[in-house]
PyMOL CGO cylinders between C-alpha atoms (Angstrom):
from pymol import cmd
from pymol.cgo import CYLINDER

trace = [
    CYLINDER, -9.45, 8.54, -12.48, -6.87, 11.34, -13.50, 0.3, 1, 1, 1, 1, 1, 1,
    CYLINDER, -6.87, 11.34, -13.50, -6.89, 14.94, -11.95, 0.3, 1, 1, 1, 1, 1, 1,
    CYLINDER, -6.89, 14.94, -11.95, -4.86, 17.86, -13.01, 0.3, 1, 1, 1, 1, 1, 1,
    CYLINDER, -4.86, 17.86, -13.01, -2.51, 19.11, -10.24, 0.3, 1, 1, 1, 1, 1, 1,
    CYLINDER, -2.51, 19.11, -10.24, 0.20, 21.72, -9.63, 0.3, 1, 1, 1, 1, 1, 1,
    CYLINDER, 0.20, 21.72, -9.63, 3.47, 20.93, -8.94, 0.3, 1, 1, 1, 1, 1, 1,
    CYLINDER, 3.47, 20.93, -8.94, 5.16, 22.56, -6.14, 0.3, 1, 1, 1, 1, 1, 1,
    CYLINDER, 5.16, 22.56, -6.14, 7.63, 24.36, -9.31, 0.3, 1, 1, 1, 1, 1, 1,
    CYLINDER, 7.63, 24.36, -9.31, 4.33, 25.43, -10.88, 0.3, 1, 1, 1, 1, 1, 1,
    CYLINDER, 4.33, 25.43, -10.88, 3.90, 23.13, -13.50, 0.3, 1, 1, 1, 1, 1, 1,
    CYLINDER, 3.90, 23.13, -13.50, 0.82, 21.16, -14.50, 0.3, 1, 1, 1, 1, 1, 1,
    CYLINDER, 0.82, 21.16, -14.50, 1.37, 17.22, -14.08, 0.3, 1, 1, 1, 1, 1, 1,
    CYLINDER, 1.37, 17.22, -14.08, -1.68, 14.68, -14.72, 0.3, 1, 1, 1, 1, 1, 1,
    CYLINDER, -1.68, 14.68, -14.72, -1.92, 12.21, -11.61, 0.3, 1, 1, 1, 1, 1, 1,
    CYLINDER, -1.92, 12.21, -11.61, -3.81, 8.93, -11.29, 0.3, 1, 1, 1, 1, 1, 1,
    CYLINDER, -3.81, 8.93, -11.29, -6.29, 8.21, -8.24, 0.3, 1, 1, 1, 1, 1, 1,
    CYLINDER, -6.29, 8.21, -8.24, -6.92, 5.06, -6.83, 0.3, 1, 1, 1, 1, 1, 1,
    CYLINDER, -6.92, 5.06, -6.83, -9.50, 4.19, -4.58, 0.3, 1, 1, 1, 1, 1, 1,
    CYLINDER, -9.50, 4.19, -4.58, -8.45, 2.14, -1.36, 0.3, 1, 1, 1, 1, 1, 1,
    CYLINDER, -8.45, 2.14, -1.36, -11.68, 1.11, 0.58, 0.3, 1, 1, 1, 1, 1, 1,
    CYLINDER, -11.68, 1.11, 0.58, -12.40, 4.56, 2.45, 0.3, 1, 1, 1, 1, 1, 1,
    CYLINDER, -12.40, 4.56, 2.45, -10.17, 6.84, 0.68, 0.3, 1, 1, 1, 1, 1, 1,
    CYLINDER, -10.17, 6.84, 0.68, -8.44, 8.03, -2.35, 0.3, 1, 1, 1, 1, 1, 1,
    CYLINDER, -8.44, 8.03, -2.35, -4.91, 7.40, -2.45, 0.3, 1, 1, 1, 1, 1, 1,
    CYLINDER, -4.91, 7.40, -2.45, -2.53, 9.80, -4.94, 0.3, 1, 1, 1, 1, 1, 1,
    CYLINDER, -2.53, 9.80, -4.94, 0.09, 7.79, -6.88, 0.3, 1, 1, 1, 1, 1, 1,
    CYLINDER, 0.09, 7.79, -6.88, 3.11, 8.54, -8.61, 0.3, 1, 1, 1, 1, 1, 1,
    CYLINDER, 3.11, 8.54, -8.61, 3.60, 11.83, -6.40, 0.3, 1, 1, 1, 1, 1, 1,
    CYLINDER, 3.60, 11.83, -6.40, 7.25, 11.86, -5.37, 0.3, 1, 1, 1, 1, 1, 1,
    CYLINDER, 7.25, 11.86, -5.37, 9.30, 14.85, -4.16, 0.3, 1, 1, 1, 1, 1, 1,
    CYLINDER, 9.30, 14.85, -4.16, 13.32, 14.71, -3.32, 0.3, 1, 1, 1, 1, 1, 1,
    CYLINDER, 13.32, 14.71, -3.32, 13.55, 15.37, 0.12, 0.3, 1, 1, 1, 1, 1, 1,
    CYLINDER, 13.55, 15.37, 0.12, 15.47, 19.17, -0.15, 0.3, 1, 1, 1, 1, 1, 1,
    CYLINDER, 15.47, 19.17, -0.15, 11.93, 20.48, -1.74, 0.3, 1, 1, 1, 1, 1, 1,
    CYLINDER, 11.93, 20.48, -1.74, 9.89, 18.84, 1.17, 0.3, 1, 1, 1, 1, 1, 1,
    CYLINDER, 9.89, 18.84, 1.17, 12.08, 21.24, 3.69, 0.3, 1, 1, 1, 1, 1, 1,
    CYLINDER, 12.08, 21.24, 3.69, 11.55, 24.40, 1.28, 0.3, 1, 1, 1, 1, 1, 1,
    CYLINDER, 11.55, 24.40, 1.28, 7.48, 23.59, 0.44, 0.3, 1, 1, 1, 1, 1, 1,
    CYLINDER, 7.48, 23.59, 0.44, 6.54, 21.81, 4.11, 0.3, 1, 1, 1, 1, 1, 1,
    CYLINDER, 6.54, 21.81, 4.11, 3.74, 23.39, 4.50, 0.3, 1, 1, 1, 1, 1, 1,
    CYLINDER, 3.74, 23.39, 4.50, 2.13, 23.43, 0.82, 0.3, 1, 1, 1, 1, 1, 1,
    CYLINDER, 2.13, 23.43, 0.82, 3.01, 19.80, 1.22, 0.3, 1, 1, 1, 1, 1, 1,
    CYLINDER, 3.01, 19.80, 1.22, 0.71, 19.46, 4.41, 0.3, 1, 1, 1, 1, 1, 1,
    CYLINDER, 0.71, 19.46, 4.41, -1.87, 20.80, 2.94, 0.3, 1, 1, 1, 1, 1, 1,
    CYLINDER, -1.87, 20.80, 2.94, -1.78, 18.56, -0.58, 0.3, 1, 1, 1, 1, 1, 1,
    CYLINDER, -1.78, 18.56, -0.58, -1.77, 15.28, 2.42, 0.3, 1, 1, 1, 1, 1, 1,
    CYLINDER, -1.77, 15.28, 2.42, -4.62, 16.86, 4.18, 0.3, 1, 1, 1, 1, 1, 1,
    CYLINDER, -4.62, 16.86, 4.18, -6.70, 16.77, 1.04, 0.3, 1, 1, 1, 1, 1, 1,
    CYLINDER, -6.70, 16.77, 1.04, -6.32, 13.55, 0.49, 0.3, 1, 1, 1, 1, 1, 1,
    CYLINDER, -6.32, 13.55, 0.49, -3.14, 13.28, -1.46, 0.3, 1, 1, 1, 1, 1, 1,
    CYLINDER, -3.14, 13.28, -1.46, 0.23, 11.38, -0.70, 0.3, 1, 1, 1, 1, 1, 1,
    CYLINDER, 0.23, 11.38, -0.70, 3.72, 11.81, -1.19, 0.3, 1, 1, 1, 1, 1, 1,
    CYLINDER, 3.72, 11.81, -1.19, 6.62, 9.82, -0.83, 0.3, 1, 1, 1, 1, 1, 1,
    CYLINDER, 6.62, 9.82, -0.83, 9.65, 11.08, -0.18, 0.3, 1, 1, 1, 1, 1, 1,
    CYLINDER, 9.65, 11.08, -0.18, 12.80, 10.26, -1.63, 0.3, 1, 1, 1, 1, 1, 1,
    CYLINDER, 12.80, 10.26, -1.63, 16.89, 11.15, -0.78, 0.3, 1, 1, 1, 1, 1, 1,
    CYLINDER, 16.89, 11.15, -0.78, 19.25, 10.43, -3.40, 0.3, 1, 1, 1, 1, 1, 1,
    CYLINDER, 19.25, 10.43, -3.40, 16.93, 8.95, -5.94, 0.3, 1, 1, 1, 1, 1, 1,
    CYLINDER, 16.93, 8.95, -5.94, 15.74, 6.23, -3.07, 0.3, 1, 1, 1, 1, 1, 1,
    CYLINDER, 15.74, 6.23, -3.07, 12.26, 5.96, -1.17, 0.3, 1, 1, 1, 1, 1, 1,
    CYLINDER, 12.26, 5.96, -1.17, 12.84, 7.21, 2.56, 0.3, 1, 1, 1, 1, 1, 1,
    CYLINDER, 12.84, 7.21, 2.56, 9.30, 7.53, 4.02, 0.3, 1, 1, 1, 1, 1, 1,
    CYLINDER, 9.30, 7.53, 4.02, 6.08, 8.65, 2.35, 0.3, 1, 1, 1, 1, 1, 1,
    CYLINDER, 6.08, 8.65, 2.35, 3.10, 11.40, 4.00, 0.3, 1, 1, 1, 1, 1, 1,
    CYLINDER, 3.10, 11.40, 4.00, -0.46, 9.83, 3.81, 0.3, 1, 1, 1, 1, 1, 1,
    CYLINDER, -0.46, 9.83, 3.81, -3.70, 10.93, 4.90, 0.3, 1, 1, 1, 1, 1, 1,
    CYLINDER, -3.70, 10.93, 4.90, -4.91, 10.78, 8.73, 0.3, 1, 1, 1, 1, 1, 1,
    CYLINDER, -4.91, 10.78, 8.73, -7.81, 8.26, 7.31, 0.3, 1, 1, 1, 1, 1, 1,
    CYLINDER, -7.81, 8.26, 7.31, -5.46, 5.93, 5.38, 0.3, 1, 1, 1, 1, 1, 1,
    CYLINDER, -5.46, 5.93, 5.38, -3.00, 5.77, 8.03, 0.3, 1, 1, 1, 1, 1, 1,
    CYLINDER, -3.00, 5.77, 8.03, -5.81, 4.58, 10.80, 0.3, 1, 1, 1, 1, 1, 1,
    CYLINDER, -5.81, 4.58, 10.80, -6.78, 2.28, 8.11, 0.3, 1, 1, 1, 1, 1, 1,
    CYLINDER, -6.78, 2.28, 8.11, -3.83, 0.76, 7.56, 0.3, 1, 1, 1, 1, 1, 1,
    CYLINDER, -3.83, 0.76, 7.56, -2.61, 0.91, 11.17, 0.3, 1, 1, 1, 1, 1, 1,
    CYLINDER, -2.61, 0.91, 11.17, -6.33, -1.23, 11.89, 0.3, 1, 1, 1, 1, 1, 1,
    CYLINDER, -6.33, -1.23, 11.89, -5.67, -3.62, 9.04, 0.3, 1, 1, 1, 1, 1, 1,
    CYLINDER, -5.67, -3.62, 9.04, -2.03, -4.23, 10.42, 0.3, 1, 1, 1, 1, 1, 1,
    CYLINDER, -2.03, -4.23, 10.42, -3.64, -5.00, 14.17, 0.3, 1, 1, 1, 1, 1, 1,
    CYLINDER, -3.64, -5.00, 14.17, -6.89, -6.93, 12.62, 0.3, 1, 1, 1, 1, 1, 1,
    CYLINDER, -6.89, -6.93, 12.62, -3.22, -8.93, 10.79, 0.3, 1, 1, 1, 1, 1, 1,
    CYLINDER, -3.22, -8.93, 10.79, -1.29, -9.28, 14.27, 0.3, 1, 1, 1, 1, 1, 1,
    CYLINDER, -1.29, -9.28, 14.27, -4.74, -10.51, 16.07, 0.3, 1, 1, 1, 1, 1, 1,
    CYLINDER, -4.74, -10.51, 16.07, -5.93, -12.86, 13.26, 0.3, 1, 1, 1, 1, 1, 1,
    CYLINDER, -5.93, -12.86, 13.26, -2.16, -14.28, 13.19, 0.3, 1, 1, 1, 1, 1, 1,
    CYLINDER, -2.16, -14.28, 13.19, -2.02, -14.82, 16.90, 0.3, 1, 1, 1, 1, 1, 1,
    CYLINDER, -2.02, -14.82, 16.90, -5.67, -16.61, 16.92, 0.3, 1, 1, 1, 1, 1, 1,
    CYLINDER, -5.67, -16.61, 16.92, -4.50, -19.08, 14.32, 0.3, 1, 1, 1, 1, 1, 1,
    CYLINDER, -4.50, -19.08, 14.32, -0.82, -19.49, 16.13, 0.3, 1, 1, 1, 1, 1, 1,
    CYLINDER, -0.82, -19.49, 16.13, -3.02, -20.40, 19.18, 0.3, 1, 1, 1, 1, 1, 1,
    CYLINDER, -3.02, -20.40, 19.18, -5.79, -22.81, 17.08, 0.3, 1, 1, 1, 1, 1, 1,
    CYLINDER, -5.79, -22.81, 17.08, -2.33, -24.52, 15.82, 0.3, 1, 1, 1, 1, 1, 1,
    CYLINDER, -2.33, -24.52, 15.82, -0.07, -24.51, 18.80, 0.3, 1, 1, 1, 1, 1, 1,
    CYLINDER, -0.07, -24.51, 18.80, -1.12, -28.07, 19.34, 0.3, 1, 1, 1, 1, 1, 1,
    CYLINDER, -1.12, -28.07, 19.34, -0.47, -29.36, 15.72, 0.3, 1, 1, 1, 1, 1, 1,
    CYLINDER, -0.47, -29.36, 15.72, 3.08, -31.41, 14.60, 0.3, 1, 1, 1, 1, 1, 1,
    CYLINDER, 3.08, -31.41, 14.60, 4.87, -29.46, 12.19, 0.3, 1, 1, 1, 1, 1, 1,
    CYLINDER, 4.87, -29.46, 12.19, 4.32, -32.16, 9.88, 0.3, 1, 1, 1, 1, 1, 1,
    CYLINDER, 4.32, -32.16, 9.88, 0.66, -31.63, 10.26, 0.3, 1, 1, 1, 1, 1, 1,
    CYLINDER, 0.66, -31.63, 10.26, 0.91, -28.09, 10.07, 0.3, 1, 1, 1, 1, 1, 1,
    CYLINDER, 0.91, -28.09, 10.07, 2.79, -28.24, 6.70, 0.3, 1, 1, 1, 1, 1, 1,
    CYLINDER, 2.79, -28.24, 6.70, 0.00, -30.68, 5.36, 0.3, 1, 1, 1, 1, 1, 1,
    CYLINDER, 0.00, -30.68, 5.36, -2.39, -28.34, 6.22, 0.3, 1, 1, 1, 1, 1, 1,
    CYLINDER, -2.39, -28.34, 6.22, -0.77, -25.52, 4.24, 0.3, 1, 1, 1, 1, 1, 1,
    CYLINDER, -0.77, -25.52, 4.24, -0.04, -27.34, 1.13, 0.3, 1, 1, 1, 1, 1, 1,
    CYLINDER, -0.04, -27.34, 1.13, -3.81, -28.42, 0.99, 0.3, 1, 1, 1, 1, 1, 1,
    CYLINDER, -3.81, -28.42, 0.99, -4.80, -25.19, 1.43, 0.3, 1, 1, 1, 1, 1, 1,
    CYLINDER, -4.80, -25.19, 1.43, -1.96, -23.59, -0.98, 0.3, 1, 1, 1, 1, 1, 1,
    CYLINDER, -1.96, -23.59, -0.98, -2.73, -26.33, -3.53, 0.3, 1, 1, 1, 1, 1, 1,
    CYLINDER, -2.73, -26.33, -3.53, -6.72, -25.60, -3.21, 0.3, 1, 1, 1, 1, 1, 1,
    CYLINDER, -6.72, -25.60, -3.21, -6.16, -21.84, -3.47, 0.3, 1, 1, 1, 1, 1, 1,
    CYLINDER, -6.16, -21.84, -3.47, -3.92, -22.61, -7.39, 0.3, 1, 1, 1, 1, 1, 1,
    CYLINDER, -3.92, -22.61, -7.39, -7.49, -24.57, -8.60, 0.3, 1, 1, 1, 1, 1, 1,
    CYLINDER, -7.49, -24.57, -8.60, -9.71, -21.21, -7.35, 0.3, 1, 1, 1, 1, 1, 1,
    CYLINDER, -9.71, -21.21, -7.35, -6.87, -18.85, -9.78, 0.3, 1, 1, 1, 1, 1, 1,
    CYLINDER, -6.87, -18.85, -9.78, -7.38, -18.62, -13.18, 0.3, 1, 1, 1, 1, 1, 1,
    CYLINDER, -7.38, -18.62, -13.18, -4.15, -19.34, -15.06, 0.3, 1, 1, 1, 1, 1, 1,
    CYLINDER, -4.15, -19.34, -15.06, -2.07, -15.93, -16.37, 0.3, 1, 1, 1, 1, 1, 1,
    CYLINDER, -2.07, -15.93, -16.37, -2.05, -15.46, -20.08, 0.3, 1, 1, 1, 1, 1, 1,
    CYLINDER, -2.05, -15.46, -20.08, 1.52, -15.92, -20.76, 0.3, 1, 1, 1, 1, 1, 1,
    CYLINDER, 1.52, -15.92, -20.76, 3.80, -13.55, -23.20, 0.3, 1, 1, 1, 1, 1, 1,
    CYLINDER, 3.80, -13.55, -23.20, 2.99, -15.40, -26.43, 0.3, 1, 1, 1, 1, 1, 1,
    CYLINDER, 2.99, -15.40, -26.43, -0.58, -15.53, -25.48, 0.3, 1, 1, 1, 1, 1, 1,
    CYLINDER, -0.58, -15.53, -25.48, -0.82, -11.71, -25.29, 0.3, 1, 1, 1, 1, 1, 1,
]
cmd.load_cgo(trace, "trace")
């Protein structure tokens, strides 16, 4: 989905949407850091409806403003992550390492046969 928008200098610039389970994410917004200290607070208000910035010093990505609801959603994925990686650690613990890297390489090898191959440059 695209969506006309304002820049903070007052031009128009087309942006794309993406939807990420509960919320729409903005993409491609990037600001240099000096215009986040002079536009802080019409910056606020852009995240608060939804939109997201990342921030960038020196031509390089320092830190990016999301959303309340994307950042609880991510910071519940990254737990529901921690928790499912300490429940397998546990269901493993008394595995060899030998057995363990069997395990993985079935799986890994099972999970190739479920993807479909890529088309490849010359295919295209």
């Amino acid at each position: 989905m695209k969506h006309e928008m304002t820049r903070l200098d007052g031009t128009m610039w087309t942006a794309r949407f993406m939807w990420n389970e509960r919320c729409f994410v903005l993409t491609n917004n990037r600001i240099p850091l000096e215009t986040l200290r002079r536009s802080l607070g019409q910056v606020a208000q852009d995240v608060e409806r939804g939109g997201s910035v990342v921030v960038e010093r020196r031509g390089e990505e320092v830190f990016a403003l999301v959303p309340i609801r994307l950042y609880r959603y991510l910071e519940g994925e990254r737990r529901a992550l921690v928790e499912s990686t300490r429940e397998a650690r546990e269901a493993f613990s008394d595995l060899s390492g030998d057995e363990v890297e069997g395990l993985v390489g079935a799986e890994m090898e099972a999970a190739r046969d479920r993807t479909p191959p890529t088309k490849s440059a010359d295919d295209r």
